[in-house]
C-alpha positions in Angstrom: 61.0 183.9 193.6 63.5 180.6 193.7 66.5 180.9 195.9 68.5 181.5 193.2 67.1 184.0 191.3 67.0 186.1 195.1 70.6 185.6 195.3 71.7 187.1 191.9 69.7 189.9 193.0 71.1 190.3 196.0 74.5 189.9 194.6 73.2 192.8 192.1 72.1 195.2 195.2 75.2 194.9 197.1 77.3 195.9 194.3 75.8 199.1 193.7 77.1 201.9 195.1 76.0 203.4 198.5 77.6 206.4 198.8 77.8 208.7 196.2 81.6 210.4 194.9 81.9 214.1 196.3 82.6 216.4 193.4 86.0 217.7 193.7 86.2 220.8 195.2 86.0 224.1 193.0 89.7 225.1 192.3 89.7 229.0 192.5 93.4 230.9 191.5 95.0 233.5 192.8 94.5 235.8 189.7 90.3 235.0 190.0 91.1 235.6 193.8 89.8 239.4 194.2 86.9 239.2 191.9 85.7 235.9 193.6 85.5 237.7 197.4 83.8 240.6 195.5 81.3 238.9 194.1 80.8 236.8 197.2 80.3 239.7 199.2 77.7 241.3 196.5 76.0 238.2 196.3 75.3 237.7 200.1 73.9 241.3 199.9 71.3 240.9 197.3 70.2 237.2 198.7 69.9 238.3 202.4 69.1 241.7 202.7 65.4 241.9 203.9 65.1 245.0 201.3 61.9 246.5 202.7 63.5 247.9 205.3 64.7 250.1 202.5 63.1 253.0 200.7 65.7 252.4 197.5 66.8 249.0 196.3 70.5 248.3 196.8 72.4 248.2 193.2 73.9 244.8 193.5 74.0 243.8 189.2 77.3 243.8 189.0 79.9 243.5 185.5 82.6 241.2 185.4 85.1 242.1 183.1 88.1 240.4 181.6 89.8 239.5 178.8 89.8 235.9 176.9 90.9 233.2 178.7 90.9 234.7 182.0 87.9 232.5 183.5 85.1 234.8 183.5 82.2 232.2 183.1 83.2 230.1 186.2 83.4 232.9 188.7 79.3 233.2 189.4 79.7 229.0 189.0 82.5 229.4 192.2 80.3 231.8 193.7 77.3 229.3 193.7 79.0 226.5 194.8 80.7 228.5 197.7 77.5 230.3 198.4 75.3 226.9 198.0 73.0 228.9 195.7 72.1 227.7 191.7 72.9 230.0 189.2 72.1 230.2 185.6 74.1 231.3 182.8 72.0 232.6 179.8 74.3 233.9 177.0 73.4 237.0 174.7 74.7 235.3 171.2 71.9 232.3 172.2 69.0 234.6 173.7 65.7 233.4 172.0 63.3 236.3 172.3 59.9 236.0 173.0 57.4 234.6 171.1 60.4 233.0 168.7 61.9 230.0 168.6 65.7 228.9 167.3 65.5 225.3 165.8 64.4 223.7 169.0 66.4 225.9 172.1 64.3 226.9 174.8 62.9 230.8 174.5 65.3 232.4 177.2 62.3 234.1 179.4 60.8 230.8 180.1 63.5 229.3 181.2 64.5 232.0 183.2 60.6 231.9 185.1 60.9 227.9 185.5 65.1 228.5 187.0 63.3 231.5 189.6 59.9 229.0 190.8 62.1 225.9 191.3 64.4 227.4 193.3 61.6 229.5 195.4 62.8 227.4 198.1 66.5 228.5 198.1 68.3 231.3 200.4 69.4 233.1 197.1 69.7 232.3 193.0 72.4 233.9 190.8 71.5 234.5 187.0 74.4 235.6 184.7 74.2 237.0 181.3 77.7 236.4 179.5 78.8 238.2 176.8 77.2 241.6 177.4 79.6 243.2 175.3 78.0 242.0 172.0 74.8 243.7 172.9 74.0 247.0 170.9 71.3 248.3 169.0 72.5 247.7 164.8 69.6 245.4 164.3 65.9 245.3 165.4 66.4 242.0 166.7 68.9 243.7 169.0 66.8 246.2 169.9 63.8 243.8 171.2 66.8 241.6 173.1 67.5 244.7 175.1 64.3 245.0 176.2 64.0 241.7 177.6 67.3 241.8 179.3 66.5 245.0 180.6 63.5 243.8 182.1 65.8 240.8 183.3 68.4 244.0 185.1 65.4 245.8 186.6 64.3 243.2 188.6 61.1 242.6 186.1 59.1 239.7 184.2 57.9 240.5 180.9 53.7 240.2 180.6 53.7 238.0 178.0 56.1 235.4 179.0 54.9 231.9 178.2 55.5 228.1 179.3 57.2 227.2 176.2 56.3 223.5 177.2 52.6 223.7 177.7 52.5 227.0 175.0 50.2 229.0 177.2 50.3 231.0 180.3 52.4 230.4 183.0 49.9 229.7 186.5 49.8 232.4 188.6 51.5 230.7 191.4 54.9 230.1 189.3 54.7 233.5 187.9 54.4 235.0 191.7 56.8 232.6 193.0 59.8 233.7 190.2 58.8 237.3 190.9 59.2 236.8 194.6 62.6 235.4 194.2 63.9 237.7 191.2 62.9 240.5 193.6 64.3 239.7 196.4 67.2 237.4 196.1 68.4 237.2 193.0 72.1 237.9 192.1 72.5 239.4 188.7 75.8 239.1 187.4 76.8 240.3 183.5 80.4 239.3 182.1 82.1 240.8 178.5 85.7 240.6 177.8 85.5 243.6 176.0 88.7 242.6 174.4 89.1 245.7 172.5 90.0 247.8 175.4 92.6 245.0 176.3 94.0 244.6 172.9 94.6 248.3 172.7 95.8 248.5 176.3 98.5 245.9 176.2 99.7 247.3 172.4 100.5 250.4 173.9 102.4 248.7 177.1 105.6 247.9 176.5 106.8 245.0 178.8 102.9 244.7 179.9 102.5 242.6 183.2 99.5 242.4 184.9 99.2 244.3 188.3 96.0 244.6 190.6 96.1 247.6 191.5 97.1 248.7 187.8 95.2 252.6 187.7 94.5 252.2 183.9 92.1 249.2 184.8 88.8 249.5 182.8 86.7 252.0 184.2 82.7 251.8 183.6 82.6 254.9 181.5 85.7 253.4 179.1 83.0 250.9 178.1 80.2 253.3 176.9 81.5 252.8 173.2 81.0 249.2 173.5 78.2 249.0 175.2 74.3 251.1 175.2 74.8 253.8 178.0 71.5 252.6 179.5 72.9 249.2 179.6 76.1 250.3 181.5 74.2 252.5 183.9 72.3 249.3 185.4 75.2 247.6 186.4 77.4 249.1 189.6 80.0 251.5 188.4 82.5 249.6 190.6 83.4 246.9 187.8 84.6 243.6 189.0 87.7 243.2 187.2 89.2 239.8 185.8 92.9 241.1 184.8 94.8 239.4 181.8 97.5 236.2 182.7 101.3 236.8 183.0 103.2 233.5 182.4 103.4 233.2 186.5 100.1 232.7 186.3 99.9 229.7 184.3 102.4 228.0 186.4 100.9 228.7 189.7 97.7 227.5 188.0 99.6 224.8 187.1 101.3 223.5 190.8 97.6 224.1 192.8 95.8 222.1 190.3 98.7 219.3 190.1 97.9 218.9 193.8 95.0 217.5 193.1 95.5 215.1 190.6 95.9 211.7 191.6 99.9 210.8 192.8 100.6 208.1 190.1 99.4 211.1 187.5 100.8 214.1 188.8 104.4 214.4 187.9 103.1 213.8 184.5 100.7 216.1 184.6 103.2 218.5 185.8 105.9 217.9 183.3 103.3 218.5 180.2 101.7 221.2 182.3 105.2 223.0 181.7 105.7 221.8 178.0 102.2 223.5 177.4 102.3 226.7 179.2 104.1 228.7 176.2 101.4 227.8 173.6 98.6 228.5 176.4 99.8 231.8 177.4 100.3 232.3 173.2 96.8 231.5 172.7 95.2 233.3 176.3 93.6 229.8 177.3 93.4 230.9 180.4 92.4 228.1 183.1 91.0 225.8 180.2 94.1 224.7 178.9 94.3 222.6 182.5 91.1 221.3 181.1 93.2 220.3 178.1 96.0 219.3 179.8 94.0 216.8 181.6 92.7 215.1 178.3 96.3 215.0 176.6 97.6 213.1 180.1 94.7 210.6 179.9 95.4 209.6 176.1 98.8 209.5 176.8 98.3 206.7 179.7 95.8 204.9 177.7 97.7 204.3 174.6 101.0 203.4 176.9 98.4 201.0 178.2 97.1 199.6 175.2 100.6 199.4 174.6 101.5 197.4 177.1 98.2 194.8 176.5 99.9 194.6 172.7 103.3 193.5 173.8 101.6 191.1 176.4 99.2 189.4 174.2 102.0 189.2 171.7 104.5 187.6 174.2 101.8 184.8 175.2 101.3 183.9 171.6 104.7 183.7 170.7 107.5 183.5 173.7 110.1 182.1 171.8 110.3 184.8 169.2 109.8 187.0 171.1 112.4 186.4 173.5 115.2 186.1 170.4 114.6 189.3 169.3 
């Protein structure tokens, strides 16, 4: 290698990177507050809890329920990252049954095995299945999706599970290895809005505010027409409850995440924060319309920015006009 063909390449490696970006710390709000300790303290149990010392297994499956838009889906996310444990999110409207296939998405059983083996190493997994609520039996299909996530609630891997990937068998040692961890340190989490109930709530509340310790919460049994009752019964009766946003909410939302947005950004931020807040609370976006919010306040800089580059290439070209006008 000539001399300079080792410099360019050194020029190359000292560039690069050395030290990789920390992700930003997982913002949590006050109103997901409550369920978050809950499901911290749940999930601790289930991972760490040497369950042979037992003659019954402790009921950890627990039911987060909440209405649109009030951040169900991230709360086993927050939870993992807290807890340093992966978690999974499989989703009852994309569950691929056994021995089927859905234009190309991985069979949900599989997947499930391969998340439990390659995490055999870890103090403690979390699986979620969102949207319980749409799970009944009006359709055979239905009825054979129960089964499996029964199986899933009871701790239990179908027989016939298969590596989609190699279409046969899974070996013995990642079948034994998933079971070992489903068994004994695996967090099972379901989450439904079960918006119904809210709906019908809030219509009959006039001047409805949200209020944790609100008595006419949701109650496990107030879900048994939504839901199977065998369903129901293997989660804990103590539901983990998301409760729907007041306005206050959005702005406190609002003022923690603006704290971390970078200063040249955040009084932006802040000022369309507040401009959005009546359409999110409108629509029950919940925490994604900060999401949103984020997006709107980057177009906004880079087309003031283009902006800018217009006026200044236009100013080089012609300075004289320019400066008559």
């Amino acid at each position: 290698m000539d001399q300079q063909t080792s410099a360019s390449g050194a020029d190359r490696e000292s560039s690069a990177p050395t030290v990789q970006a920390p992700e930003p710390a997982p913002l949590i709000f006050p109103h997901q507050q409550k369920a978050f300790d809950q499901l911290c303290e749940l999930t601790q149990i289930a991972a760490y809890t040497q369950r042979q010392c037992f003659p019954i297994r402790p009921r950890t499956n627990a039911l987060v329920v909440g209405p649109t838009g009030s951040g169900k889906s991230t709360i086993p996310q927050l939870v993992g990252r807290h807890l340093d444990m992966p978690c999974i999110i499989v989703s009852v409207s994309e569950w691929v049954l056994l021995g089927c296939s859905a234009r190309g998405a991985a069979v949900t059983w599989p997947a499930i095995v391969e998340f439990l083996s390659k995490n055999r190493a870890r103090d403690g997994v979390i699986i979620a299945i969102d949207e319980i609520d749409k799970l009944s039996r009006n359709t055979s299909w239905e009825t054979f999706q129960l089964t499996e996530i029964f199986s899933l609630l009871d701790l239990r891997i179908p027989e016939n599970v298969r590596d989609c990937d190699e279409d046969e068998a899974f070996s013995s040692g990642t079948l034994d290895a998933a079971r070992e961890v489903l068994t004994t340190r695996t967090m099972l989490v379901g989450m439904g809005a079960f918006q119904q109930i809210w709906d019908q709530r809030e219509a009959s509340t006039i001047g409805f505010t949200r209020a944790a310790s609100d008595p006419d919460m949701p109650a496990l049994k107030s879900l048994a027409e939504a839901i199977p009752p065998e369903l129901a019964n293997r989660f804990r009766s103590d539901l983990i409850i998301l409760p729907p946003l007041a306005e206050g909410d959005y702005h406190t939302m609002l003022e923690r995440c603006a704290d971390g947005i970078p200063s040249n950004f955040r009084e932006r931020f802040r000022i369309m924060g507040l401009e959005a807040i009546p359409i999110a609370v409108r629509n029950r976006k919940g925490p994604r319309f900060l999401e949103e919010l984020l997006v709107d306040l980057l177009i906004a800089e880079r087309k003031e920015v283009r902006l800018l580059l217009d006026h200044s290439k236009s100013f080089k070209e012609s300075p004289e006009e320019l400066s008559i006008n």
